[in-house]
N, C-alpha and C positions, 0 to 999 in steps of 0.2 A: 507371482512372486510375493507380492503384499496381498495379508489377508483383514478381514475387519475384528479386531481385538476389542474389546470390554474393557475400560481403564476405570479405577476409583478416584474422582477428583477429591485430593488431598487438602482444601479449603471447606466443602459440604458436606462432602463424604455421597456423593451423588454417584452410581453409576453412568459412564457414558462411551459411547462410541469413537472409536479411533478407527473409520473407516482404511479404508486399500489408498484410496485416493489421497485422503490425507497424508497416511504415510509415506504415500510416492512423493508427495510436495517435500513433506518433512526431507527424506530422501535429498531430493534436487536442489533443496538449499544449505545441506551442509548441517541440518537438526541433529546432534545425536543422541538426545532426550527425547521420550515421548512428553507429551505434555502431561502436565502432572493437576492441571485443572478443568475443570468443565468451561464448554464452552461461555456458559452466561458466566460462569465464575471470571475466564479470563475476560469477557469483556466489562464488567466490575473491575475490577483490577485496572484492565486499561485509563478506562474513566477515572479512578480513584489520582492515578499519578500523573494523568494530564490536569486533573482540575489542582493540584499539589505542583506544579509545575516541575515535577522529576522523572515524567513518563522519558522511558529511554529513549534514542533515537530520536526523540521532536527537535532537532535540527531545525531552525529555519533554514529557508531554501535561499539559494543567492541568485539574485530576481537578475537581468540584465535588460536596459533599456533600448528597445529597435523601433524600428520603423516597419509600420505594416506593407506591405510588398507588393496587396492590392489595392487599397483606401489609401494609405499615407498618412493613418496616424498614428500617432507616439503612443505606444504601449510594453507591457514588460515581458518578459520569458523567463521560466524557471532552469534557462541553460543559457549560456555561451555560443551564440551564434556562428558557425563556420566561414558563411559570406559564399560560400558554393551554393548553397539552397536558399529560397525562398523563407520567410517568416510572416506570418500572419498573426493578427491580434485574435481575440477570440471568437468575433462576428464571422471574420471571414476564414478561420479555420476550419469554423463550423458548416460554412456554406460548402468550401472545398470538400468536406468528408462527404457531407449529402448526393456530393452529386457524384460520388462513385458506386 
């Protein structure tokens, strides 16, 4: 369906690749632009508006403070706890993934 296109980034004037893959991503999130910069272009870019503090999107996250589920102690989550599942701080989250 997706094939790998040739695009002109419009910032260097660089040729680049706009793989199959990328455009399936593009695709499954609803992009209907191809990108119109190179990769190092947009991650330039990126940096430019984060260090500008107007990069889009940079949302802070709303932290929520629990209780770790195996140690017992106070740390934070970048969600909303349900209280049906377990919550672990980042020691033992870590231990949990390893051991599967």
């Amino acid at each position: 369906m997706f094939e790998d296109r040739t695009l002109t980034c419009k910032e260097c004037g660089v040729e680049f690749l706009f793989s199959a893959r990328e455009q399936e991503f593009y695709a499954e999130k609803g992009f209907q632009n191809d990108p119109s910069r190179c990769p190092d272009c947009r991650a330039a870019r990126k940096r430019r508006l984060a260090e500008s503090g107007q990069a889009p999107m940079q949302q802070q996250r709303e932290m929520h403070e629990v209780i770790c589920s195996s140690c017992g102690v106070t740390t934070t989550v970048p969600f909303r706890p349900s209280g049906s599942r377990p919550v672990y701080c980042r020691e033992c989250f870590q231990s949990q993934r390893r051991s599967y």
